[in-house]
C-alpha positions as CSV (number, residue, x, y, z in Angstrom):
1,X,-5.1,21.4,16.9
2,X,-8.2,20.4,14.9
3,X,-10.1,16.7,15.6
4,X,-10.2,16.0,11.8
5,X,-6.2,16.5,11.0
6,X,-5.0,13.8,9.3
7,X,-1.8,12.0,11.1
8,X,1.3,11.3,9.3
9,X,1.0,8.1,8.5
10,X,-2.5,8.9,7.0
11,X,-0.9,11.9,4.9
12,X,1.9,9.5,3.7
13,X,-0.8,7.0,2.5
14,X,-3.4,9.9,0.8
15,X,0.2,10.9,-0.6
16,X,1.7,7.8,-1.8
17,X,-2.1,6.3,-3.0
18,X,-3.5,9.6,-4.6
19,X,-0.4,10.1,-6.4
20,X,-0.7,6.9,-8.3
21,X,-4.4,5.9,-8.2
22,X,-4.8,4.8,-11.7
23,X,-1.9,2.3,-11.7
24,X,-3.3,1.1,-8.3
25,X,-6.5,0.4,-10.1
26,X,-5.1,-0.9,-12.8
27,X,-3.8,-3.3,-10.5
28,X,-6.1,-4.6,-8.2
29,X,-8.0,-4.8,-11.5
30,X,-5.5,-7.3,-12.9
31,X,-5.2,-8.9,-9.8
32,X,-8.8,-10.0,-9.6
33,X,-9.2,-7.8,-6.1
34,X,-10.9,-5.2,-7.7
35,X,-14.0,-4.5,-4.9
36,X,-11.6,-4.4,-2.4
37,X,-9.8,-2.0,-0.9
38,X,-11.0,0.7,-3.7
39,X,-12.3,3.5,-0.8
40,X,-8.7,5.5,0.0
41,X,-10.1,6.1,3.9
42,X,-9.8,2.1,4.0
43,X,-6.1,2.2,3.7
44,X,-4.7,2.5,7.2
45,X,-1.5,0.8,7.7
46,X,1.7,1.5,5.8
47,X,4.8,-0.2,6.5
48,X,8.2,1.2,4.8
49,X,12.0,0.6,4.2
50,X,15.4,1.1,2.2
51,X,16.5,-2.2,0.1
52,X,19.3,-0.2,-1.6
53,X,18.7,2.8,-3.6
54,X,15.2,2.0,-3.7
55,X,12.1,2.5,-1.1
56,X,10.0,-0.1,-1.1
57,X,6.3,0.7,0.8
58,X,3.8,-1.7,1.1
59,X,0.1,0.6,2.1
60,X,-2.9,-1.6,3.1
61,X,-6.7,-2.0,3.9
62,X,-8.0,-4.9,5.6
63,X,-8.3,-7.0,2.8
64,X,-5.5,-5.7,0.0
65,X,-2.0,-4.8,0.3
66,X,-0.2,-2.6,-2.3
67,X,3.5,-3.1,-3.0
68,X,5.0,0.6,-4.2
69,X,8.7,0.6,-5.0
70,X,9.7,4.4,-4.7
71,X,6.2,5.7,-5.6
72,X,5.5,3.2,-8.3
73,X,2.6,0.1,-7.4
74,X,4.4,-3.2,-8.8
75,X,1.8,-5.9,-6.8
76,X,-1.5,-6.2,-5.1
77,X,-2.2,-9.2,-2.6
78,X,-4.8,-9.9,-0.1
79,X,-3.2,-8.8,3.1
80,X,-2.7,-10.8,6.0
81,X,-0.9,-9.5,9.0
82,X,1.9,-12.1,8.7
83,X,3.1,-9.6,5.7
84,X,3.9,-7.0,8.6
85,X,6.1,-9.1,10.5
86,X,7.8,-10.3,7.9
87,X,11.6,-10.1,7.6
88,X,11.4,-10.0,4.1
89,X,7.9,-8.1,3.7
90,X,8.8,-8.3,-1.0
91,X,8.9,-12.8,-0.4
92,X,4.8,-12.1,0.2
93,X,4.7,-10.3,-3.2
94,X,5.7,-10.1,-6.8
95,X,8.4,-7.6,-8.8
């Protein structure tokens, strides 16, 4: 087993974040938290779930949080760890 093997949850987030990088700029962009959170090694944490038919992920850095619903990005915030606890993780963001 190799030192440098990513772990799942960093596969998931190269997966998720790689697949839809443009739109993720695009949105931090529009957001005004472009600067932040643009280096895809600062996204570590990705918190996930089922609200219907649709999975709804939220991947974050230290200072942005990225809403994806399925493997679309719909919102950008600046993250605070209250989002994590959250019963309702989407009442921190926009659809």
């Amino acid at each position: 087993m190799g030192l440098n093997r990513p772990t799942s949850v960093e596969a998931a987030i190269h997966e998720l974040v790689d697949l839809a990088w443009n739109l993720v700029y695009d949105l931090l962009q529009e957001r005004g938290l472009l600067g932040d959170g643009l280096d895809l090694e600062e996204y570590t944490g990705i918190h996930s779930w089922v609200d219907g038919l649709t999975r709804c992920t939220v991947v974050h850095s230290r200072s942005v949080a990225v809403l994806f619903l399925d493997t679309r990005p719909v919102d950008a915030i600046v993250f605070h760890h209250d989002l994590l606890g959250a019963d309702d993780p989407k009442s921190f963001l926009t659809l």
